[in-house]
C-alpha positions in Angstrom: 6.7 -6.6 37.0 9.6 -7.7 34.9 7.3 -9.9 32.5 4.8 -6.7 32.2 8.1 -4.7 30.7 9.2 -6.9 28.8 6.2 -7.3 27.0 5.7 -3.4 26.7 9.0 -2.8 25.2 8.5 -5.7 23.0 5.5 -4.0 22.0 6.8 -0.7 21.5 9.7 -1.7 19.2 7.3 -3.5 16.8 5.1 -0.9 16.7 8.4 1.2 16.2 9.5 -1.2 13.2 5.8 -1.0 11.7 6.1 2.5 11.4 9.6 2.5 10.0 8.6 1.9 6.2 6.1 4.7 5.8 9.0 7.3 7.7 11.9 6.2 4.8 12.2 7.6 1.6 11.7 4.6 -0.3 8.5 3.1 -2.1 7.2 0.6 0.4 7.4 -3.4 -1.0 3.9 -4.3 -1.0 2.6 -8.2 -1.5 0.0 -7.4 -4.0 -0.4 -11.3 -4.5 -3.8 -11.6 -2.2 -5.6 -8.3 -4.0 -4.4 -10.0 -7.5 -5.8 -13.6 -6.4 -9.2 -12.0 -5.3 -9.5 -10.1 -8.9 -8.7 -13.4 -10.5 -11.3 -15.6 -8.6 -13.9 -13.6 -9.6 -13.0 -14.2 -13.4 -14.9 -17.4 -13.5 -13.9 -20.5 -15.4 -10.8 -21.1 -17.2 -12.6 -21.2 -20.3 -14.3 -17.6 -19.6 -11.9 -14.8 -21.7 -9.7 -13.5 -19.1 -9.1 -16.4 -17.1 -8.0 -16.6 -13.6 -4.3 -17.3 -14.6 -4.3 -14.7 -16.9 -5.8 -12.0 -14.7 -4.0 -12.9 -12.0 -0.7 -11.4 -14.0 -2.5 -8.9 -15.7 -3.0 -8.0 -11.8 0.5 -8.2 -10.8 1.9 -6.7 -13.9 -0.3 -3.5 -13.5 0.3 -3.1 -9.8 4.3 -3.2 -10.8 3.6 -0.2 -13.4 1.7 1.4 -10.3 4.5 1.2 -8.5 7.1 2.5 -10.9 4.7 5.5 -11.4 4.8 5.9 -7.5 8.5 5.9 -7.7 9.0 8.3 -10.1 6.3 10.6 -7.8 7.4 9.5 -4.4 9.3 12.9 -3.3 6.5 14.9 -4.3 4.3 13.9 -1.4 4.7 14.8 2.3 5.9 12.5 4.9 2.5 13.2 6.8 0.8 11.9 3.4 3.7 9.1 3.4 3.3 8.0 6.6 -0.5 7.7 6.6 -1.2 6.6 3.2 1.2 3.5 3.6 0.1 3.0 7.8 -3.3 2.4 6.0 -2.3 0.5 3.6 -0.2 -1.7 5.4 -3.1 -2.3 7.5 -5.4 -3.3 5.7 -6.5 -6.7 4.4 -5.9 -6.3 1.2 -2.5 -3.6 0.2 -2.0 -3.1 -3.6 -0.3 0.0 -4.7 -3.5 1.2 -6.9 -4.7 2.3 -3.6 -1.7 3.7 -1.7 -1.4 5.8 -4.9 -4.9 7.1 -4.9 -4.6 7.7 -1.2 -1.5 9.9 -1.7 -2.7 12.0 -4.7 -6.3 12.4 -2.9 -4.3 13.7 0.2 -2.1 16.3 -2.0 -5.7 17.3 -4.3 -7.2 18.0 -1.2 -4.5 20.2 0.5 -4.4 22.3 -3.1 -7.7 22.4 -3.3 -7.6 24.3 0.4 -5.2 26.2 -0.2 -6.6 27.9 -3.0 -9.2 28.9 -1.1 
């Protein structure tokens, strides 16, 4: 009985802590490394124009202006947006800001979009 609530209260506080970054008001840190190795990989050779090496940065360097552009947006989208944009994001295989961006300006087109009607 004692194992079974420890284990459920282990579990509750890291699903607690998961939840934590989409619920503050900061831009989440997202390792955009994995997304930015598969766009490089399928660049081909080294000798093809755009090599992996160099779109590998190109990646990494246009995720970073993503993310400065989501900073200077952040407060303009809910916390509902917030919360499930980057929950989403966070869970899937492969986070890069490009998409947590679309997710959150798709949310708030959407809910203009209704209310206009």
């Amino acid at each position: 009985m004692r194992a079974n609530l420890c284990v459920a209260t282990g579990t509750s506080v890291l699903l607690l802590a998961s939840l934590l970054p989409a619920l503050s008001d900061d831009v989440p840190v997202i390792n955009v490394d994995p997304v930015c190795r598969g766009i490089a990989q399928q660049a081909g050779s080294v000798s093809e124009k755009g090599a992996p090496d160099l779109r590998f940065s190109q990646c990494v360097k246009s995720e970073q202006a993503i993310r400065d552009k989501l900073a200077k947006e952040w407060s303009t989208f809910t916390a509902a947006d917030k919360g499930n944009c980057v929950g989403e994001e966070k869970s899937g295989p492969l986070p890069s800001y490009t998409d947590l961006i679309t997710c959150l300006e798709m949310a708030r087109d959407v809910r203009e979009m209704n209310a206009k009607k």
